[in-house]
Structure formats: C-alpha cells, structure tokens
C-alpha positions as YAML, in Angstrom:
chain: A
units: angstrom
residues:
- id: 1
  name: UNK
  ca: [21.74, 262.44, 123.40]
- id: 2
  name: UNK
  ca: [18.26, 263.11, 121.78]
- id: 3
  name: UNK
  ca: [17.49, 265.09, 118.71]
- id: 4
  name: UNK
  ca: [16.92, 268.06, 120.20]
- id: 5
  name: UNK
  ca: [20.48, 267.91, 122.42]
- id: 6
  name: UNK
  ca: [22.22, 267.07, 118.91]
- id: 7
  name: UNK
  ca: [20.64, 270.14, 116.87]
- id: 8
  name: UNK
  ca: [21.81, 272.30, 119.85]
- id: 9
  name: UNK
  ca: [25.19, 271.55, 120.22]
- id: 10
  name: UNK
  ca: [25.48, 271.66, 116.68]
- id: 11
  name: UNK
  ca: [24.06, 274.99, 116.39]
- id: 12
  name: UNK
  ca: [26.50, 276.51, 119.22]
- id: 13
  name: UNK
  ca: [29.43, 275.00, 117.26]
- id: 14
  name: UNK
  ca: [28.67, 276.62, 114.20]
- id: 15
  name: UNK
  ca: [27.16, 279.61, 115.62]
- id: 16
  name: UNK
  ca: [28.33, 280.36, 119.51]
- id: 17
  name: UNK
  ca: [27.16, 284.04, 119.63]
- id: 18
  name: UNK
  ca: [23.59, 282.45, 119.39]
- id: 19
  name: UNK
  ca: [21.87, 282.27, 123.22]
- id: 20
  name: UNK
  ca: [19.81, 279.81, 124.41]
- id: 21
  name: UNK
  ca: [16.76, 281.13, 123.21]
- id: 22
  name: UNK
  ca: [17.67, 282.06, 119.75]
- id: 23
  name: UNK
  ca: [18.74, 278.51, 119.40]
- id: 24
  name: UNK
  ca: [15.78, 277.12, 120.47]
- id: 25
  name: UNK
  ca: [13.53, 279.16, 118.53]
- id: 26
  name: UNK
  ca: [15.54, 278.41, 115.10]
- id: 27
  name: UNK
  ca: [15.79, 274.46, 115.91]
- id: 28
  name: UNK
  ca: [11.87, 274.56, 116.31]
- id: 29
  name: UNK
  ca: [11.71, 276.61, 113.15]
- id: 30
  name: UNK
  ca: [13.75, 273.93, 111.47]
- id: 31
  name: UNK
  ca: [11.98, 271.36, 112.98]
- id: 32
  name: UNK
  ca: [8.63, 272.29, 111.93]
- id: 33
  name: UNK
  ca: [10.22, 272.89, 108.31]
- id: 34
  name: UNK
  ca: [12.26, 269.70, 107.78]
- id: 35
  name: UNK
  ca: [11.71, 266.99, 110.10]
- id: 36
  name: UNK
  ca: [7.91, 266.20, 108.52]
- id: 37
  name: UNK
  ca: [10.39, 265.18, 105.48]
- id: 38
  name: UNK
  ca: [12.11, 263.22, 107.23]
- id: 39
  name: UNK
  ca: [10.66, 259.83, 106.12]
- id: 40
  name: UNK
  ca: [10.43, 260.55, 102.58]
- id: 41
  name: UNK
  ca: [14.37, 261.54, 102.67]
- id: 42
  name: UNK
  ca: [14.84, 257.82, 104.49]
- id: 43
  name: UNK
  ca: [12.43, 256.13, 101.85]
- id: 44
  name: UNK
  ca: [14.86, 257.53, 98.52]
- id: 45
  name: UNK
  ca: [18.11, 257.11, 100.65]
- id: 46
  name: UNK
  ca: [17.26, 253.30, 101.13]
- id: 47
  name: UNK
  ca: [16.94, 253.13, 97.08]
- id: 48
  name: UNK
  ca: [19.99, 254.69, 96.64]
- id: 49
  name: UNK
  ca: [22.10, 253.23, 99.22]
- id: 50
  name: UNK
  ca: [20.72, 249.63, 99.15]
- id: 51
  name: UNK
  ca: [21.51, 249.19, 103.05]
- id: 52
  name: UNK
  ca: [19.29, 250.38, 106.18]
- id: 53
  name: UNK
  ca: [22.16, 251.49, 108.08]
- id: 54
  name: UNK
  ca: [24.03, 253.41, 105.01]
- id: 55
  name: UNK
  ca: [20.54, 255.13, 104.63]
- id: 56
  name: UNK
  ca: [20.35, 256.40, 107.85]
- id: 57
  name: UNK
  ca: [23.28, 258.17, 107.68]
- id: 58
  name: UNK
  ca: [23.07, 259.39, 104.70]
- id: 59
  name: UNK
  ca: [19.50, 261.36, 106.17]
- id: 60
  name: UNK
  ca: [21.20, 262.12, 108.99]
- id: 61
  name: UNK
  ca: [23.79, 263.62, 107.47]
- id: 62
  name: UNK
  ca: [21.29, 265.89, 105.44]
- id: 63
  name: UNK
  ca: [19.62, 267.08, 108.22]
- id: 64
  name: UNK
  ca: [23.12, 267.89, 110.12]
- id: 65
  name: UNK
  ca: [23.79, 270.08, 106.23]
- id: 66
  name: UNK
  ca: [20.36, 271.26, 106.37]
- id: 67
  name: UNK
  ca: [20.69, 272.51, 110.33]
- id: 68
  name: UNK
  ca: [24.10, 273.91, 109.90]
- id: 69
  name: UNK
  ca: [22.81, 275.86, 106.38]
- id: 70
  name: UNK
  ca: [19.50, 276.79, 107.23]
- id: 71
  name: UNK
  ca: [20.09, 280.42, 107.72]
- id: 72
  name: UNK
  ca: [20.20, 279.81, 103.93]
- id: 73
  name: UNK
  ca: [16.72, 278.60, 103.30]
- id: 74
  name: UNK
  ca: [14.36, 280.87, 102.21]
- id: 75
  name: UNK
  ca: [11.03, 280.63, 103.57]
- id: 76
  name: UNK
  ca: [8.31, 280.01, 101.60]
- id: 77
  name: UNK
  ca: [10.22, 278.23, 99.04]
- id: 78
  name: UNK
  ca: [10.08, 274.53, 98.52]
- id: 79
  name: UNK
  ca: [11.78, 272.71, 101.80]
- id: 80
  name: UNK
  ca: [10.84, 269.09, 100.27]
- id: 81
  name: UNK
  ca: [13.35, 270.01, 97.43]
- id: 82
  name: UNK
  ca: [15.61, 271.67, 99.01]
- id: 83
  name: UNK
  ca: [16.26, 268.87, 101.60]
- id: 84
  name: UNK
  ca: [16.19, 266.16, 98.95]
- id: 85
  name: UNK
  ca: [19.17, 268.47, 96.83]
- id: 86
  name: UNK
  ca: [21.37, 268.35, 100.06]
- id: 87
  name: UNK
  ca: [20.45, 264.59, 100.63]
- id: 88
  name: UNK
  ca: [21.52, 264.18, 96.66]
- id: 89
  name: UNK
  ca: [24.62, 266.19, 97.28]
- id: 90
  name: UNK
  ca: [25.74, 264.19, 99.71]
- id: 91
  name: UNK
  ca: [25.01, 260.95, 98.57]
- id: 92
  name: UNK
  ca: [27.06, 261.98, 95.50]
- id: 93
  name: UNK
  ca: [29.80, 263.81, 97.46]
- id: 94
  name: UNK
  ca: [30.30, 259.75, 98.91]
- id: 95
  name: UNK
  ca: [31.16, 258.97, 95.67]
- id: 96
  name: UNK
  ca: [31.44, 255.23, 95.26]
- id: 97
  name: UNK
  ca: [31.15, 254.24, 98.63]
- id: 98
  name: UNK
  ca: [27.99, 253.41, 99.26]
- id: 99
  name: UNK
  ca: [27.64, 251.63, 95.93]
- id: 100
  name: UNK
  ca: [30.31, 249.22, 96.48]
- id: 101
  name: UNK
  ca: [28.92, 247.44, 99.86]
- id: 102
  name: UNK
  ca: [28.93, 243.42, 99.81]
- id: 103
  name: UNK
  ca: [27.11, 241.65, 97.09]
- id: 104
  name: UNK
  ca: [23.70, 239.95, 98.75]
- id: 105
  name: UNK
  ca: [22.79, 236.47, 97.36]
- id: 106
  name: UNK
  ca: [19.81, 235.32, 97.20]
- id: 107
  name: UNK
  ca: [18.71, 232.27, 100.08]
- id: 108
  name: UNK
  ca: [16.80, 230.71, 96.90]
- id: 109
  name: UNK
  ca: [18.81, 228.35, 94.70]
- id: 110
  name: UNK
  ca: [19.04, 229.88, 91.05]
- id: 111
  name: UNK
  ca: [16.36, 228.65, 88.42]
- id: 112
  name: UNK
  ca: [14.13, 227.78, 91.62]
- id: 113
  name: UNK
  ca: [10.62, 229.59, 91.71]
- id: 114
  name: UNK
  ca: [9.32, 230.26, 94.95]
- id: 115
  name: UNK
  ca: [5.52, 229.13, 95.18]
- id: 116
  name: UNK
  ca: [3.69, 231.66, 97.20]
- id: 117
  name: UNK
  ca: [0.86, 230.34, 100.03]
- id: 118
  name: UNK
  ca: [-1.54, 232.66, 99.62]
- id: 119
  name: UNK
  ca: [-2.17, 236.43, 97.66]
- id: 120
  name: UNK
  ca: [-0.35, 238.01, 100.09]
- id: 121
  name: UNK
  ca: [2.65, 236.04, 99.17]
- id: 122
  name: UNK
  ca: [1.93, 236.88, 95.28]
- id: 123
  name: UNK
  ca: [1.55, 240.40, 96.41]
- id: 124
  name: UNK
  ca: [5.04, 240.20, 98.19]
- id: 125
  name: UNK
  ca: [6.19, 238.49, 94.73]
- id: 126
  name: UNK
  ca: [5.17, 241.50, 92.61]
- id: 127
  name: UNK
  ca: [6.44, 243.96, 95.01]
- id: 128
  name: UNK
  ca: [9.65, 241.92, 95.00]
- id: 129
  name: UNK
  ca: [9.68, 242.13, 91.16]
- id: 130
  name: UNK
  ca: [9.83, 245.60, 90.96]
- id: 131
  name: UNK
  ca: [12.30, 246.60, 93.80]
- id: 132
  name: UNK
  ca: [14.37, 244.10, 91.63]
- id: 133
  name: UNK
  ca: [14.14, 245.68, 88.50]
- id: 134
  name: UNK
  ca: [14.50, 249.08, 89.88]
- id: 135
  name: UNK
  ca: [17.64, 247.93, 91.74]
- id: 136
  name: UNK
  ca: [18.92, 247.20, 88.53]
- id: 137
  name: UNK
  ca: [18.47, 250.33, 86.82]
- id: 138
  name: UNK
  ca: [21.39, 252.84, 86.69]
- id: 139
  name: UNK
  ca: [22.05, 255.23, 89.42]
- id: 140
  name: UNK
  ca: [20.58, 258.12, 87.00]
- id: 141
  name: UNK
  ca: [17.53, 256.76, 85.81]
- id: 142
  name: UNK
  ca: [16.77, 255.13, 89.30]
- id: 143
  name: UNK
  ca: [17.12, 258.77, 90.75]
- id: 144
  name: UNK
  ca: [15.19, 260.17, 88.56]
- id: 145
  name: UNK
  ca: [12.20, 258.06, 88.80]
- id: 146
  name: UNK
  ca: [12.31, 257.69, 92.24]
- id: 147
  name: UNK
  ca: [11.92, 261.69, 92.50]
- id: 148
  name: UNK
  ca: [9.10, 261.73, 90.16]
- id: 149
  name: UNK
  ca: [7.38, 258.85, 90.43]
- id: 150
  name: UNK
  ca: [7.24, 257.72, 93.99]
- id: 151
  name: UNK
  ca: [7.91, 261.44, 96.06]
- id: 152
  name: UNK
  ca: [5.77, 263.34, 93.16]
- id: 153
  name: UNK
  ca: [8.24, 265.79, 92.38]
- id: 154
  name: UNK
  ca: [7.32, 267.72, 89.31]
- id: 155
  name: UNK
  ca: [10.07, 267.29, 86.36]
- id: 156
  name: UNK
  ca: [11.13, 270.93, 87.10]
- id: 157
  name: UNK
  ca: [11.59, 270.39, 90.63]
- id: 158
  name: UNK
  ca: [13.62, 266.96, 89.87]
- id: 159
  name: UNK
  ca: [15.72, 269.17, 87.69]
- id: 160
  name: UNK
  ca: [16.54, 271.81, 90.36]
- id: 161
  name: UNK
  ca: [16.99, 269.04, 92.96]
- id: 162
  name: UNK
  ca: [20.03, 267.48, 90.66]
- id: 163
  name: UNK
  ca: [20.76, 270.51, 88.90]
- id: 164
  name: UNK
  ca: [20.28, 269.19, 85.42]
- id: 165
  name: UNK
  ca: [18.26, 271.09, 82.42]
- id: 166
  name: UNK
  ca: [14.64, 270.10, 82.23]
- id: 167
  name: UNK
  ca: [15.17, 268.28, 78.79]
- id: 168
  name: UNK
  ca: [17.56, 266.12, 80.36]
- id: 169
  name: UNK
  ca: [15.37, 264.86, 83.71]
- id: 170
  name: UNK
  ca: [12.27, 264.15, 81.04]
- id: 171
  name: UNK
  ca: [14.83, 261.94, 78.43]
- id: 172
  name: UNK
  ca: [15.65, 259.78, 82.02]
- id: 173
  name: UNK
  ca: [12.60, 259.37, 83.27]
- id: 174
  name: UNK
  ca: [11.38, 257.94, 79.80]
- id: 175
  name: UNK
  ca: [14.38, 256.15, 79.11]
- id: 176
  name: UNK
  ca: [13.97, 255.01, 83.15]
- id: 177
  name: UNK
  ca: [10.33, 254.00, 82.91]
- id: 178
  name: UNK
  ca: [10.86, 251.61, 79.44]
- id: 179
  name: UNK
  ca: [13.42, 249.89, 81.29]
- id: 180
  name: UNK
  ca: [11.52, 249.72, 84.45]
- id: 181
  name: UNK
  ca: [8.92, 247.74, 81.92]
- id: 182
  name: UNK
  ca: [10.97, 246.01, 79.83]
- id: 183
  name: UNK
  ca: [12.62, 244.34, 83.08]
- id: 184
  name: UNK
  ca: [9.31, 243.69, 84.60]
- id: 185
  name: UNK
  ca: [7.74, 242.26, 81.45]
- id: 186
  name: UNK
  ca: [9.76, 238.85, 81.53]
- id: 187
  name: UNK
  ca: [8.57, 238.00, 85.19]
- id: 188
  name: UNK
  ca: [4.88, 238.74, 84.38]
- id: 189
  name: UNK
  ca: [3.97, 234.82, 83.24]
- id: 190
  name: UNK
  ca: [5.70, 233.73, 86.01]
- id: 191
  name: UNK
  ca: [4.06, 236.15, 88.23]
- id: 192
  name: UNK
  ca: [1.41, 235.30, 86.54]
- id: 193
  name: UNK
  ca: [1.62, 231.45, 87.37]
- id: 194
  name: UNK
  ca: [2.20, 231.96, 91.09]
- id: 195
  name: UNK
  ca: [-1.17, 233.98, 91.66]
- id: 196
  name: UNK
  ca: [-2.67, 231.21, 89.54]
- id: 197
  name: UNK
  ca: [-1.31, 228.43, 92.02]
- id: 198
  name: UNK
  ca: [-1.55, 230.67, 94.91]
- id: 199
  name: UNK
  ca: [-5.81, 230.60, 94.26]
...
C-alpha cells in the first residue's frame, strides 16, 4: 500500500465521520505541509539512531504522529519545527532502544592508516573524521548541533523543538562545538599526511 493508501486508512481510523473527500483534501494539506521535510527529518534521525533502518522508522513514525495530530497544527506557524519536536519526542519516548543496537567494528585493523588514492578518498577521510567525532559526542550535544548547525534552526527554535530554556540550548551547542574540535584536532596531521600522499 502506497503513501497515500496509508495516510487514508489512518485518517478513517482515527477519524471515521470524515468522507472521502474531506480526507483527501486534509492528506493533501498535510502533504504539501510536511512531506517537503521529509528528508531533513531522515537526515537527523540517521544521526540519532546510527542505523538506516531504525531511522526510517523513526520518520515514519513522525509522520504517522504528525497525520494523526495535525488537526493540531496551526497554520502559518513553523511546520519544520514542529515535525522535528514530534520526531524528537519519539525518538526519546524509545528510550534506550535505539541506542543500544550492535557495536560496528571497524574492517581496518587498529593502529592501521588507510592511504587514500586520490582527493576524493582524502575528502571521504575528512568527512569520515567528523561523522566520527560527532558519533561520539553525547546524545545532548549531538542533538543540539545537529538542529543548529546542519538543519539551521535558530537557537530559539532548537529550544522549542526540545523544550529546554534558551540559555540551556546556547551552553550545548558551545560546549558541543569545542568538543566537536577538540576531537577533530588530533586527526588533522594525519589527515593532513594522507592529502599529502594522496597528491
């Protein structure tokens, strides 16, 4: 079943007085509203989660909470945020879950530096770096930077998302950015070293 079949069952299950045609017109209202969101949702959930598969359900999920609870958007306010709160809520509503999947080892033997074949492969490196240290950040101050740095949320909009004063959200993404650097700065000769041998 498609999309579209999903969001209309799911809206005669939650609402069955609704006909045909209201349901159609308030899944294309939703549509237009959420669904261009839908890859930035994916893009966080995959930080969060760690796993492809996890991710996807976790955005699924949201959009299910968003579809069955839009009759309490308001619109004209922010849909971006409001999608990413639900997507928060229920990523912490699966408490520990998600966190806890299987450990993945690296194929490289430890204390072995890959040497890269070209820039591209340097590029890879450094892009590899930084997922790294972001991945080993903690669940707060990844969140937070993810939401301000990479989706552009505004501090105040990062704080309504998690529902945490202002003061707060600005002390994490500080704290999260120096440790962001302070984990990259260690890899920078070798990264260093690999463009070197790489040109």
């Amino acid at each position: 079943m498609g999309q579209a079949g999903v969001l209309r069952r799911a809206a005669c299950l939650i609402s069955p007085e609704l006909s045909g045609q209201n349901v159609t017109t308030r899944q294309n209202e939703f549509e237009e509203i959420a669904m261009p969101h839908s890859r930035s949702l994916l893009r966080v959930a995959r930080r969060l989660a760690f796993d492809s598969a996890t991710a996807e359900d976790l955005v699924q999920e949201t959009l299910l909470c968003g579809w069955r609870n839009f009759n309490q958007f308001q619109r004209g306010t922010n849909a971006r945020a409001w999608l990413f709160r639900i997507l928060f809520n229920a990523f912490y509503a699966r408490g520990r879950k998600i966190r806890s999947g299987p450990v993945l080892l690296p194929l490289q033997s430890p204390g072995r530096e890959a040497e890269p074949q070209s820039r591209a492969a340097s590029s890879l490196l450094d892009s590899a770096a930084v997922t790294r240290a972001l991945e080993e950040l903690s669940p707060e101050h990844r969140t937070v930077l993810l939401l301000a740095v990479v989706e552009g949320f505004t501090c105040r909009e990062v704080a309504e998302i998690l529902s945490l004063p202002i003061g707060t959200v600005m002390s994490r993404l500080s704290r999260a950015r120096q440790a962001l650097r302070d984990r990259i700065a260690p890899a920078a000769p070798k990264l260093c070293r690999a463009r070197a041998n790489a040109e």
